[in-house]
C-alpha positions in Angstrom: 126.0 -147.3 13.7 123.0 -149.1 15.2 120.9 -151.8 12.7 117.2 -149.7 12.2 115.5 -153.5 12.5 114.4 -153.1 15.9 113.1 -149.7 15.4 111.2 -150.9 12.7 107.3 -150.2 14.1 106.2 -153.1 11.1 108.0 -155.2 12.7 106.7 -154.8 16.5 104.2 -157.0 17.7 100.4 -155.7 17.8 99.9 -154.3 21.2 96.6 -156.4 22.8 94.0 -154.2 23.6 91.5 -154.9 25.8 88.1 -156.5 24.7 89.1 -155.4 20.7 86.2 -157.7 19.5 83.8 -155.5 21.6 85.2 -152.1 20.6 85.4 -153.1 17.0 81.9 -154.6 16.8 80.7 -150.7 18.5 82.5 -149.1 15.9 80.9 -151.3 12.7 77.5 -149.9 14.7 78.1 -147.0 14.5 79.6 -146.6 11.1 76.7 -148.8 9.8 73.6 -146.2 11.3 75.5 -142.9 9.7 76.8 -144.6 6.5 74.0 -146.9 5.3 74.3 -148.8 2.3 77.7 -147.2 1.9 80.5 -149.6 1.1 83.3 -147.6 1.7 83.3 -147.0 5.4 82.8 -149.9 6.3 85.7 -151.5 4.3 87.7 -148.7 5.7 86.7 -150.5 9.3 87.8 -153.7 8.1 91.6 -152.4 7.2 91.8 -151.1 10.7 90.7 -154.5 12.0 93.0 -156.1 9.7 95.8 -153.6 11.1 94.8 -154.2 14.7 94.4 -157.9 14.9 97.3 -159.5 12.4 100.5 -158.8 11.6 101.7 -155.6 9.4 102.1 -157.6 6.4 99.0 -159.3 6.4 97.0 -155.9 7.4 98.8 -154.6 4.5 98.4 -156.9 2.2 94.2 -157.3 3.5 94.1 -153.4 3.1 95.4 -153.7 -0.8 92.3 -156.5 -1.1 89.8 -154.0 0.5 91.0 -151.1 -1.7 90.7 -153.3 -5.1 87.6 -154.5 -4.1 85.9 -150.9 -3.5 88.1 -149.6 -6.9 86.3 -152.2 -8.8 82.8 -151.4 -7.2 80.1 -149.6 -8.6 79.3 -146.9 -6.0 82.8 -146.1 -7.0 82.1 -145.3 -10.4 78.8 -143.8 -8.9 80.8 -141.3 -7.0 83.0 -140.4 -9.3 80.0 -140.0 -11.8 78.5 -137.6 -8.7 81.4 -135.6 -8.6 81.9 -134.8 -12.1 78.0 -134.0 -12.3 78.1 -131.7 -9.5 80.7 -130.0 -12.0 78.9 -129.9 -15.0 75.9 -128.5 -13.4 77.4 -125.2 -13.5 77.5 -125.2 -17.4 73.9 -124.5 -17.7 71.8 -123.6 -20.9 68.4 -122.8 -22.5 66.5 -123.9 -25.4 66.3 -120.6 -26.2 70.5 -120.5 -26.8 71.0 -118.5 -23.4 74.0 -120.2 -21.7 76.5 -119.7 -18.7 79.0 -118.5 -21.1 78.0 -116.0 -22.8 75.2 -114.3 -20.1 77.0 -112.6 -17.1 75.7 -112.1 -13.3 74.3 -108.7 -11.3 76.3 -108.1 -8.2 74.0 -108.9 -5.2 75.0 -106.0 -2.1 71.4 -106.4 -0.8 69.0 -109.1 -0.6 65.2 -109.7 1.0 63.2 -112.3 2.0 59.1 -112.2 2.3 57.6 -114.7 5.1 59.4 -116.5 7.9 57.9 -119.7 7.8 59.6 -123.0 7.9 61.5 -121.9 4.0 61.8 -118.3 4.6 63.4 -119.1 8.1 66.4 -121.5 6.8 66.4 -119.1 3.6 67.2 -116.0 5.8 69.9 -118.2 7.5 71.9 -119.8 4.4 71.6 -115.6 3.1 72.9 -114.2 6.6 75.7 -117.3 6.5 76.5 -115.9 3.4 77.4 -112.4 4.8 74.4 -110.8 2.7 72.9 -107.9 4.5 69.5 -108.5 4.1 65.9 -107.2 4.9 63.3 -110.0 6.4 59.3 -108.9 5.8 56.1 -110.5 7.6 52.6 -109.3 6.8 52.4 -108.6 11.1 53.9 -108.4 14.1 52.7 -111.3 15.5 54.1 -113.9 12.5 57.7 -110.9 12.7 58.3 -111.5 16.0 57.7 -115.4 15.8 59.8 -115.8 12.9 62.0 -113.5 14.3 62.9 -115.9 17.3 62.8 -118.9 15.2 65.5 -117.2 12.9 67.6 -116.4 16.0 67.3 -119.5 17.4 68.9 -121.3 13.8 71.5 -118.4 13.6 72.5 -118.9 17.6 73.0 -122.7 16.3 74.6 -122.3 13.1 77.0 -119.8 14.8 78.3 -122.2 17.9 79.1 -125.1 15.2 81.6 -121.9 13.5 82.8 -121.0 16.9 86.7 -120.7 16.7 86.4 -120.8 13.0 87.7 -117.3 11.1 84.3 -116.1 10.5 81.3 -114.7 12.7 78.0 -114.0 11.8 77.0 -110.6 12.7 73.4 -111.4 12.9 72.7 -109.0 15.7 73.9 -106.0 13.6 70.6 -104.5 11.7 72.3 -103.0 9.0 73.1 -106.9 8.3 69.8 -108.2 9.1 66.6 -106.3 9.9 63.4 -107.5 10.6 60.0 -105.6 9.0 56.3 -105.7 7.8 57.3 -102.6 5.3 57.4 -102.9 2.4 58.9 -99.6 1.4 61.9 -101.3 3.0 62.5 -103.1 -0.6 63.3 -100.4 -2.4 67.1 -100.1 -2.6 67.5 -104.5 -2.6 69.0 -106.3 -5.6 67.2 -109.3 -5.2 64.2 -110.3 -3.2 63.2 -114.2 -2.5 58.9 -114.7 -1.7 58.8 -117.8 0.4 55.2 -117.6 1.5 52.8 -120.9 1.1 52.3 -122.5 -1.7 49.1 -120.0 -3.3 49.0 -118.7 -6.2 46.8 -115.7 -5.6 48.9 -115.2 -2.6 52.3 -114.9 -4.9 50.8 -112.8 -7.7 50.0 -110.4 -5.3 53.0 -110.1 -3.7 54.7 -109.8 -7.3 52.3 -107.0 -8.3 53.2 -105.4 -4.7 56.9 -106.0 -5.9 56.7 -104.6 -9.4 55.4 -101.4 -7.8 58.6 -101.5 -5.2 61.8 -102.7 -6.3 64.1 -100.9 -8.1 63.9 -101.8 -12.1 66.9 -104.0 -12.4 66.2 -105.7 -9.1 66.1 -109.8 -9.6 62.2 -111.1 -8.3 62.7 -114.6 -7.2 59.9 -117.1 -6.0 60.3 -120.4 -3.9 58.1 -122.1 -5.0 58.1 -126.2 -5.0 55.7 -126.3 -8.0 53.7 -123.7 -9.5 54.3 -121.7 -13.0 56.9 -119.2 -13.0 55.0 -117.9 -16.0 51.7 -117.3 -14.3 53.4 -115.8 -10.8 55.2 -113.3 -13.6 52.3 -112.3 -15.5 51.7 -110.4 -12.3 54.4 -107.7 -12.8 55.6 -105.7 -14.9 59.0 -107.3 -15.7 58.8 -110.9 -16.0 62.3 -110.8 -17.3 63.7 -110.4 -13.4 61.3 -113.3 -12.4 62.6 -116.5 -11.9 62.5 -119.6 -9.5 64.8 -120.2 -6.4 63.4 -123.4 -5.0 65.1 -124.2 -2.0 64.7 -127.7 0.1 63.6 -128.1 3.6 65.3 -127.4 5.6 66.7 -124.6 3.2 70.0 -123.9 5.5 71.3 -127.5 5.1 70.4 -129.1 2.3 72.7 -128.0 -0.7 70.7 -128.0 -3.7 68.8 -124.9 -5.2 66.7 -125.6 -8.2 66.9 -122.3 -10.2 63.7 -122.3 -12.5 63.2 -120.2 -15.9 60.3 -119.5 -17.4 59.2 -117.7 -20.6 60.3 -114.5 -20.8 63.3 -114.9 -17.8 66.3 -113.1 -18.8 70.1 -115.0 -19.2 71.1 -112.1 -16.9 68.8 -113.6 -14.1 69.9 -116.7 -14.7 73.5 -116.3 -14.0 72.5 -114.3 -10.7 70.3 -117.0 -9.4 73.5 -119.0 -9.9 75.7 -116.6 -8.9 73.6 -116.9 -6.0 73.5 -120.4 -5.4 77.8 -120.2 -5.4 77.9 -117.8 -2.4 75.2 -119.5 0.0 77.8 -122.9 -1.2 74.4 -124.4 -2.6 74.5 -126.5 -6.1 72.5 -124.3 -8.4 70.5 -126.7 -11.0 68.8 -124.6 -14.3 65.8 -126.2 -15.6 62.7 -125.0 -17.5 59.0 -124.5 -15.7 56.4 -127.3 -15.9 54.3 -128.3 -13.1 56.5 -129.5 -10.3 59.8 -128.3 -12.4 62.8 -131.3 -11.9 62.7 -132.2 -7.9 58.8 -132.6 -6.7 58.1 -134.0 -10.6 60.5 -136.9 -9.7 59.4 -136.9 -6.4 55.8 -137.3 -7.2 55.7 -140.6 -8.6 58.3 -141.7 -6.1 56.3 -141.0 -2.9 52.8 -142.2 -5.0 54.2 -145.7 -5.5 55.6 -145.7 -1.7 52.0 -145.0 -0.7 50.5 -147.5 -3.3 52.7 -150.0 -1.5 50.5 -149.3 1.7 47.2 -149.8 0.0 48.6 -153.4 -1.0 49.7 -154.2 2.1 53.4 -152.5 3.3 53.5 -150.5 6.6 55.6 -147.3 6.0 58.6 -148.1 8.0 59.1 -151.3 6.1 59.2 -149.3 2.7 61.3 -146.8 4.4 63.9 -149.3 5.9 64.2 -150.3 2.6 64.7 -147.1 0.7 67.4 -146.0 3.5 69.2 -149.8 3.2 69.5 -148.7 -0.2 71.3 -145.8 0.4 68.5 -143.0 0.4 69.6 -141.0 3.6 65.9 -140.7 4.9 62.5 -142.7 3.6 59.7 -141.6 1.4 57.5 -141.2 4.7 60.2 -139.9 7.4 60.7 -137.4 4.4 56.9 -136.6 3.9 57.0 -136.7 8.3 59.9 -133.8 8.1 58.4 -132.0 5.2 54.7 -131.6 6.3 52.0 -133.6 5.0 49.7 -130.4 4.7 52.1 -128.8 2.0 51.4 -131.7 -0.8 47.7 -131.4 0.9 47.5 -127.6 0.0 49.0 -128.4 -3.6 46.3 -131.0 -4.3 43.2 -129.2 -3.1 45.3 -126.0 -5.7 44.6 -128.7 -8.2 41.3 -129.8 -7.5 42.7 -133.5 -6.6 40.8 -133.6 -3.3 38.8 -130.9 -1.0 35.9 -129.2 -1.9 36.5 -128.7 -5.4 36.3 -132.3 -6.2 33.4 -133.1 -7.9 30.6 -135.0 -6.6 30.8 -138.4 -7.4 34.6 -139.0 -7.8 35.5 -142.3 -7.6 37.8 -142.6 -4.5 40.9 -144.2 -6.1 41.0 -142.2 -9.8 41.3 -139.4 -10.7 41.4 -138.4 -14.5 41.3 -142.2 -15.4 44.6 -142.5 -13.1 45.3 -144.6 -10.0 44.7 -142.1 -6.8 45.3 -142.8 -3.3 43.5 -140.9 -0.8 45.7 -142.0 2.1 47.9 -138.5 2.5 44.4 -136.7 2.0 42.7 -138.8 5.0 45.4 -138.6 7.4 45.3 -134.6 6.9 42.0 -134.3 7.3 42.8 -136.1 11.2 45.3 -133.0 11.5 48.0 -135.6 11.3 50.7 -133.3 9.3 53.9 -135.4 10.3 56.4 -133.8 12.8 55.1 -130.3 13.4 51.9 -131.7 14.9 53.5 -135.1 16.4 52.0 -137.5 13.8 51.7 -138.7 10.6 52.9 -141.4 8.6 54.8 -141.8 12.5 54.2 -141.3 15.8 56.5 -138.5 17.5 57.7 -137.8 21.0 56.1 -134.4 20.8 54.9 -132.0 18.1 58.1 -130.8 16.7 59.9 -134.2 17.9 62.7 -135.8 15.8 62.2 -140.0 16.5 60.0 -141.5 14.5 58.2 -144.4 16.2 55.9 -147.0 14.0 52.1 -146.3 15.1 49.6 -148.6 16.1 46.9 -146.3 15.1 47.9 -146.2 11.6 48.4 -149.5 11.2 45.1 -150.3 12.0 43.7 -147.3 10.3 45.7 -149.0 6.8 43.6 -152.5 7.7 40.5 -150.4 8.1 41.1 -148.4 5.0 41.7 -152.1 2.7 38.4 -153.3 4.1 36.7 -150.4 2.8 38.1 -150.4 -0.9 37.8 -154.4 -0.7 41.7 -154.8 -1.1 43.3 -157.5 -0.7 46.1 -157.3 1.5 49.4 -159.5 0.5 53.0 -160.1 1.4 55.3 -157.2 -0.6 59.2 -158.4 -0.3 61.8 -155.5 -0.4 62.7 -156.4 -4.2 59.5 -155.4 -5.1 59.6 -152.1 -2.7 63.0 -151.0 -4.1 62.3 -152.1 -8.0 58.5 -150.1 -7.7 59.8 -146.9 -6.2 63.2 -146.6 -8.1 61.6 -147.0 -11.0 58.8 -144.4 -10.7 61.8 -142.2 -10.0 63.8 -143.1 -13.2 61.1 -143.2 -15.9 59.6 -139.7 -14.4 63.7 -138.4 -15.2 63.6 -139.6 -19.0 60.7 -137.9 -19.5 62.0 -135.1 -18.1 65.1 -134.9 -20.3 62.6 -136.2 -23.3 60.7 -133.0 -23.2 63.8 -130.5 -22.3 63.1 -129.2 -18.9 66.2 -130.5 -18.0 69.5 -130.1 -20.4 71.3 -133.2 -19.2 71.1 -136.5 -17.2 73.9 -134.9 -14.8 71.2 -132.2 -14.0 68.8 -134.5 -13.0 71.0 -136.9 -10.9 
């Protein structure tokens, strides 16, 4: 028979807290460094102010202004746009009239992975995670054993963050994971992923080894960043099973897998390589073979015009501040820092771009009547690969170290460089860094989709 007012908790003063002002400003921090760019969280900080420093009505009423606001917004419609994409991706089709509904998937009991470098490493985690028994094959004992303890080391990791969680990996068990340099080892898998370096010589012959090997219906996938699925086939005898699984560094976190067809892949290997992509909780993307497939093609341009930027005058943690202000979670040159300079190095010498199969008498900055920039190519030739040997585009605490720290050196190395080529440096404002790199990454999408590689815009975002 008591009146409920009093009980009422809207209508209870706000208790004061201590130095609120303080605690709030800590937490708008911290939600600015892990969410940058991103409007909604820190709205969602705002309501809780609202709800902490006025009276339920008005935090109420402030919270309906905040939600209308971010309802209205375009990252909204950008997310929800994400979402559906990330959907549609899974209704994937060929020129060639192969499609997701009509072509069906090969069970996978078994899987293999060749070389435990940085990609094979993460690739023989996100395949262990998956509860795959699986083989893991190095040419020797030396690179076994090394990529053996780097392996361990992710799998020890990945398995604390699951501790208490329903399931364990049973990494330790060799009928669930066994290291080799045998090939005869392959013979019973259903699928085998080649993650050596990026060499084409290298692949075919590990594809002419695997022809030889694997059972006939067994799926031979390459992950590769770049080079023709068509050419790495023409090494076996069954370029039907070959296809492309390009995973991204590092390969155990980040959750797309470009699945690449090429001429004469089969629909049957398609839906695998997706089937694939569902169990290791990756986003499988189909698109056809050209020279850097949908990712690095996109990417190419992007990073080019980044670098372009530092021949006019940026420094590379002012094009990167403005990339991750944007929203990007990591800049063209932290990326190129965590990736490894040498990789693009390697692809470029493949091509002839720089190295001794240049010919005499190149002009610096061109090549094939393009605009060229040496920069990435000078930088490796000083051993500077980015985090693995403790510089590149940054300075690092160590090799192998994480923080990125702006470097003198390179700073005056850009001056020196601008001297050389007579360039004039000028002042480059962070419209023009945003609008430049953005836009290399757009156009490089519609002509993408213009020749077919890709089957649909939500492919490529």
């Amino acid at each position: 028979g008591q009146p409920l007012e009093p009980r009422r908790l809207s209508l209870k003063p706000v208790p004061q807290v201590p130095d609120m002002e303080g605690f709030l400003r800590a937490a708008l921090a911290r939600v600015r460094r892990r969410a940058r760019g991103c409007l909604a969280p820190e709205l969602c900080l705002q309501a809780v102010r609202a709800a902490a420093l006025r009276p339920f009505a008005e935090g109420v009423r402030r919270e309906r202004e905040l939600f209308a606001v971010l309802l209205g917004s375009g990252q909204a419609r950008a997310l929800q746009y994400a979402f559906f994409a990330e959907r549609a991706v899974h209704r994937w089709a060929t020129p060639g009239g192969a499609s997701w509904s009509s072509a069906a998937p090969q069970p996978v009991r078994k899987a293999a992975v060749i070389g435990l470098g940085t990609m094979g490493q993460g690739i023989v985690t996100s395949l262990v995670k998956a509860n795959i028994p699986l083989v893991a094959l190095e040419q020797d004992l030396e690179y076994l054993n090394k990529g053996r303890k780097a392996v361990m080391f992710l799998l020890e990791r990945e398995a604390m963050k699951m501790e208490g969680g329903a399931q364990t990996l049973d990494f330790h068990n060799p009928a669930r994971l066994q290291f080799t340099v045998d090939f005869d080892l392959l013979r019973d898998v259903d699928l085998v992923i080649e993650a050596v370096f990026e060499n084409m010589a290298l692949k075919k012959e590990i594809f002419h080894k695997l022809s030889k090997i694997c059972k006939p219906g067994a799926l031979l996938c390459t992950n590769t960043s770049a080079l023709n699925i068509d050419e790495i086939a023409s090494a076996t005898s069954r370029p039907q099973q070959v296809i492309g699984t390009h995973f991204f560094s590092p390969a155990h976190v980040m959750r797309l897998l470009e699945i690449i067809y090429g001429r004469h892949t089969s629909p049957t290997a398609i839906a695998t390589a997706m089937q694939l992509a569902k169990a290791l909780k990756k986003v499988g993307v189909v698109v056809g073979n050209c020279f850097g497939f949908a990712g690095n093609r996109m990417m190419f341009p992007y990073v080019q015009q980044a670098v372009f930027l530092l021949e006019e005058g940026s420094r590379p943690e002012a094009v990167d501040q403005v990339l991750e202000d944007f929203g990007f979670k990591i800049g063209p040159f932290r990326m190129s820092d965590l990736a490894g300079l040498d990789v693009g190095w390697r692809s470029r010498q493949e091509q002839g771009l720089t190295g001794p199969s240049l010919p005499a008498g190149t002009p610096a900055r061109q090549r094939h009547g393009q605009r060229y920039s040496p920069l990435p190519d000078l930088l490796c030739e000083r051993g500077r690969f980015g985090q693995k040997t403790g510089t590149g585009w940054y300075r690092y605490e160590k090799a192998g170290g994480r923080t990125a720290t702006p470097d003198p050196w390179l700073h005056s190395f850009l001056s020196q460089y601008r001297d050389t080529h007579g360039i004039q440096t000028r002042f480059i404002d962070q419209e023009e860094i945003l609008e430049r790199c953005l836009f290399a990454l757009i156009n490089e999408g519609f002509a993408i989709l213009a020749e077919g590689i890709a089957s649909g815009p939500e492919h490529l975002d």
